[in-house]
C-alpha positions, 0 to 999 in steps of 0.5 A: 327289250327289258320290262324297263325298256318296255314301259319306258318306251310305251308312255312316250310313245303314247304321249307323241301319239297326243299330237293334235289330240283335242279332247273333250274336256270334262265339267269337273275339270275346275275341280283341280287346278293346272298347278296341282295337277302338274305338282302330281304329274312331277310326284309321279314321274319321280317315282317311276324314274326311281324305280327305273333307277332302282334296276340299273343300280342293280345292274351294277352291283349297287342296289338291292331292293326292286319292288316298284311303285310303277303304275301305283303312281295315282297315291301321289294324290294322297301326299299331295292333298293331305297335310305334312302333319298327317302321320303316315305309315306306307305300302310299299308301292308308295313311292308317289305318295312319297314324293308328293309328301316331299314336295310340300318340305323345303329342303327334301332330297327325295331321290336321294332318299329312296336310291340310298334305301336301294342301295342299303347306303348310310345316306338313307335318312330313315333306315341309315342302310338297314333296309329300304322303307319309306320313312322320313321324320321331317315328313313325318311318315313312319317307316314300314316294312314288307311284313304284309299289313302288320302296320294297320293295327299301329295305324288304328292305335294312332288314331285313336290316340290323338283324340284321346290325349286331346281330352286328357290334355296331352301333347302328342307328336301330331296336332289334334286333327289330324288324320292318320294315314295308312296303305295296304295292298289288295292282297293285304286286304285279306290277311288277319290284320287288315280284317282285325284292324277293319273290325276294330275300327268299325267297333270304336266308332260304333262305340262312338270313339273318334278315330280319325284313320283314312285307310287306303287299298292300292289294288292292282288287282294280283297279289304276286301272281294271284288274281283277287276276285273280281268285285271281293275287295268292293263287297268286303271292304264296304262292309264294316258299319260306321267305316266309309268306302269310296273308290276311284280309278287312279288312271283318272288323275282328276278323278283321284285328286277329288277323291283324295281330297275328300276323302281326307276332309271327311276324315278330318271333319268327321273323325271317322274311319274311311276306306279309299279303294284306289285302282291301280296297275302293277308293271315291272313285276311283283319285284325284280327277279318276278316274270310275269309273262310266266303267270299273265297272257300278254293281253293282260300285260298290254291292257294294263298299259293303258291304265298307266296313270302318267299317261292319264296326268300327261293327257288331261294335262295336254288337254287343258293346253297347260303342256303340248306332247313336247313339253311333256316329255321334255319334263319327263326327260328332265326329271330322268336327268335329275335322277340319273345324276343322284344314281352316279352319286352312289357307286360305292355309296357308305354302308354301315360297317360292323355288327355294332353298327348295325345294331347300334339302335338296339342297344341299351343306354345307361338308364336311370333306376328309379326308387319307389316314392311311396314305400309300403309298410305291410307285407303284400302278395306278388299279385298286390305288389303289382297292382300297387306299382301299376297304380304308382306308375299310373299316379306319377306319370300322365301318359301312362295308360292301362288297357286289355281285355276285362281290366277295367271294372273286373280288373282283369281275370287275376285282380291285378287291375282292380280298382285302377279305373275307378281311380284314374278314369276310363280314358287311362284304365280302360276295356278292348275287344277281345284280339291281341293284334289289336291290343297290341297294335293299339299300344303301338299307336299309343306309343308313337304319339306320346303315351306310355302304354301298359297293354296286357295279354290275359295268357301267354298262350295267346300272345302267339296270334299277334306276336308279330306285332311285337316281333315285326312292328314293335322291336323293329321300329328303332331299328329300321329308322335309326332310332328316330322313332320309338314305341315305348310300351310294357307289355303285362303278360299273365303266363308261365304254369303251375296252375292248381285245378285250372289250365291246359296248355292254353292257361299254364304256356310254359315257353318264352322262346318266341319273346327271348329271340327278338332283338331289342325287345326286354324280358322280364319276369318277376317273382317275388313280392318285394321285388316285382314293383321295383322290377315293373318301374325298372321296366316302364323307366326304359321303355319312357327314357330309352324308347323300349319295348318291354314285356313284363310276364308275370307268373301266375301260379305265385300271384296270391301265394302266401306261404312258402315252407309250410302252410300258414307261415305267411313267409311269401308275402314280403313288403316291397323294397323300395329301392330301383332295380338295376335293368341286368341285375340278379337277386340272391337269395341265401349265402349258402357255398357249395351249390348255386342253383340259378332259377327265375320265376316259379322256380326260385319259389320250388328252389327255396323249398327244395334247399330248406328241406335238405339242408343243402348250403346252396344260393338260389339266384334269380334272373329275373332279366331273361332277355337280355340275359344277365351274363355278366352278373350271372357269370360273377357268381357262377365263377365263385361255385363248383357246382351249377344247378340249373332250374328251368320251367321252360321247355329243354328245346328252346328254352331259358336254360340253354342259353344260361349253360352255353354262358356258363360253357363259353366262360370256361366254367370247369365246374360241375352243371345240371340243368333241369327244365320242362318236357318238349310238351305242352301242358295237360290239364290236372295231374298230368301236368306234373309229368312234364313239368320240373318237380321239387322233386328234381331239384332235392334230387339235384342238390342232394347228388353230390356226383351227378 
């Protein structure tokens, strides 16, 4: 007998068994009316007949997703018991929840919903076949994926969002008071961002920031086939000040419907951060090619059988008389039935049917490139450039917002804030604590509900611990609901090297290779003082009118640059050029005919030098888009060149420059190419650092070897 036949079999074994049963019913049985409690039982028989569904439609060749909701079923209490306007970002055991949420929409298909994800069908309403989630903007659950808890930080972000653009007089996408909702595994509960989103929430509410997040762990005590100690999650997750902890056995459907209900007011009401740790059961395995019999004695496997939490709804329910046993099964027959019948609606179901459909929610539209409306006249550094675009940004458009760590008072490590929350107040210009998961995660919350977040990261070197946050959650939320929800953000990133007497590799990181391979995500870097401004607003215009996640990387060593050929020239400093810049436009500088030297951040400061001390007639072209790469205006000038030289302070694998000479490769260009880039090495401090850095050196040499 299979795992399905097997639990199947089980419960209405048990349920015939209910014949003649009279138990003793409990005093806190008025708590929960007949008629929730039977919408509950229907939540949660839907969710374990998809999942039986889910099998069978692998059986045929037509399903490929079989992670199971069986004996999670109890988080249906949560969908039933809080509002439809309560954001929702969901385990991947969440069925229940899922179908509870459903029932309270006119108008829902909720079984179609989940088969269609199954079987990677454009009937799916979220995802349109590109991976199975729950996810439903008309029940306002935000899609998530299998990444494991990557989605607390977001969570924590949207609550703290709703409150603050309340004070700021914003319209958000959800109402005031709600309550965000957010479940995770046991398992979960011990991964980075779970323990940072916990902290997190502890550190604003004991700052006395209202965060209105109901966190909620389904424990079926194993994380595939790991045990979770004993009496860890009730020590751990009780621990953080200010964040309430209640727990429940979802096998008691009275039990759980309280606590649900509860809990969900107490967040309401109070505003506060709170933990539900809901015990459930795991049956059909991890998913559907795990066997647990090869990891869990078959005691283990039949104790868990009697905490099925439909059995406990189909007891209390034939103990109130509301059903008998026969009544009981007929409604789970029936509800077999309806699923039984969506399942033959989908052999050979619509999938999507090339590249560019699949990538369709990817792709960039035509967006308007916005001039600056307050032009400056005197001449500025790249470093004040910047902060005078931020301060534009910030001035024209309410929703925008500044955070990260010391860029409030201190106006971050470089300047580059200084002053902005004296001008636009603490509830736009504000301080974190120091973790990039969740200055991230914030923006990511912030972003969904209505606001434009310019989050920044001090150094690139730290972006690595949280990178996820833009790789898992933020590039991949267009396209896993079909563009139906975006997180517009620019994210400002000090990096890149050539820092004098200060550095190591932590302070001078000089690879992007992990922002360059995300898709959807834009990259650009700015690097002189008349452009950067018009680059920033390029960059926020297509995170506000196309939903993009945008990172802005901002090379260090050129912040307060003043010279460039001599010392005391002043000829770095340049006044801002009002005029947009076009997302996949290059710049030139010079008009030089025999070589093209293609650069971008520091480098095209090295180049210039390196160009006026030889005399070489050579254009030094900048990027300045380096995700997506500017091919098609990049290949325009190339074709008019004999002679290529490529300048990348990247590293030689995995960097800029690679992608720049395949472009040129794959055009046929039949010229000559150099590429001069970084060592595969991180940076050392002080003088070392010249050994694997690019030189000026090696760009004279470049230029001035005519048969190199």
């Amino acid at each position: 007998m299979s795992p399905v036949d097997e639990l199947d079999a089980r419960f209405v074994t048990a349920v015939r068994a209910l014949s003649g049963w009279v138990p003793q019913l409990r005093s806190a049985t008025g708590e929960v009316d007949d008629d929730l409690l039977l919408r509950y039982f229907d939540a949660q028989m839907q969710s374990r007949h998809l999942d039986f569904a889910a099998r069978i439609l692998q059986q045929h060749g037509e399903g490929f997703y079989t992670i199971p909701s069986a004996g999670h079923e109890s988080n249906a209490a949560l969908g039933s018991c809080s509002r439809v306007t309560d954001p929702a970002l969901l385990h991947y055991r969440s069925g229940g929840f899922y179908a509870a949420r459903a029932a309270l929409v006119e108008g829902s298909t909720p079984i179609r919903d989940v088969l269609a994800g199954c079987a990677a069908s454009t009937f799916d309403p979220i995802a349109a076949g590109r991976h199975k989630v729950f996810g439903n903007a008309r029940l306002n659950v935000l899609p998530q994926t299998s990444t494991i808890a990557s989605h607390l930080p977001r969570a924590l972000g949207l609550a703290l969002a709703l409150p603050r653009m309340q004070r700021l007089g914003l319209e958000a996408t959800w109402p005031p008071d709600a309550v965000v909702l957010c479940s995770f595994g046991d398992a979960s509960a011990n991964h980075s961002t779970t323990v940072g989103a916990l902290n997190a929430a502890a550190y604003c509410r004991y700052r006395g920031l209202p965060v209105p997040l109901l966190l909620v762990c389904e424990d079926n005590g194993l994380g595939i086939s790991v045990p979770t100690p004993p009496g860890w999650l009730e020590r751990s997750l009780s621990s953080y000040p200010g964040v309430g902890y209640r727990q429940v056995d979802g096998s008691d459907p009275v039990a759980t419907l309280v606590a649900a209900r509860e809990a969900v007011e107490t967040v309401r009401t109070r505003r506060a951060p709170l933990v539900l740790h809901l015990r459930t059961v795991r049956y059909l395995g991890h998913a559907g090619s795990d066997v647990e019999s090869a990891y869990r004695s078959a005691a283990e496997i039949a104790a868990d059988h009697e905490r099925d939490p439909l059995l406990g709804t189909a007891r209390e329910l034939v103990a109130r008389g509301v059903l008998t046993p026969e009544a009981v099964l007929d409604r789970y027959e029936k509800m077999r039935a309806q699923v039984t019948a969506v399942v033959d609606e989908l052999e050979s179901p619509p999938r999507l049917r090339s590249a560019a459909e699949v990538m369709r929610p990817l792709h960039a539209r035509r967006t308007p490139v916005p001039d600056d409306p307050h032009p400056a006249g005197e001449p500025l550094t790249l470093a004040q450039a910047i902060t005078r675009a931020l301060g534009g940004v910030l001035d024209e458009d309410p929703r925008t917002c500044v955070f990260g760590e010391d860029v409030g008072v201190k106006g971050g490590v470089y300047g580059i804030t200084r002053g902005l929350q004296a001008r636009f107040g603490r509830l736009r210009v504000f301080d974190t604590l120091l973790d990039e998961q969740t200055i991230l995660g914030t923006a990511l919350g912030f972003a969904v509900a209505g606001m434009l977040p310019i989050p920044e990261i001090q150094y690139l070197a730290y972006l690595h611990n949280a990178e996820d946050q833009l790789r898992g959650e933020a590039a991949s939320l267009a396209f896993f609901s079909d563009g139906q929800y975006r997180n517009p953000m620019v994210v400002r990133i000090a990096g890149l090297a050539y820092q004098r007497g200060f550095g190591g590799h932590f302070h001078n990181d000089d690879s992007v290779a992990v922002l360059r391979d995300i898709p959807g995500l834009v990259l650009a870097v700015p690097s002189t003082p008349d452009t950067a401004g018009g680059l920033l607003r390029a960059c926020v215009e297509l995170a506000r009118s196309e939903g993009r996640v945008c990172v802005f990387l901002e090379p260090i060593a050129l912040y307060h640059e003043r010279d460039l050929y001599e010392p005391g020239d002043g000829r770095w400093m340049r006044v801002p050029d009002p005029a947009g810049i076009r997302p996949g436009s290059v710049r030139t500088h010079g008009d030089g005919g025999d070589v093209l030297v293609v650069t971008f951040g520091n480098g095209v400061r090295m180049s210039l030098r390196a160009v006026h001390h030889t005399g070489v007639a050579a254009t030094v072209l900048d990027l300045q888009w380096l995700s997506p790469l500017p091919v098609p205006a990049l290949l325009e000038h190339t074709r008019r060149f004999e002679r290529v030289v490529v300048v990348d302070e990247t590293r030689r694998s995995g960097g800029v420059g690679e992608a720049v000479v395949a472009a040129l490769v794959e055009d046929g260009h039949r010229g000559r190419i150099r590429r001069i880039c970084a060592r595969d090495s991180f940076v050392p401090l002080g003088p070392p650092a010249a050994h694997v850095l690019v030189s000026e050196d090696e760009i004279v040499d470049a230029l001035l070897d005519e048969d190199e």
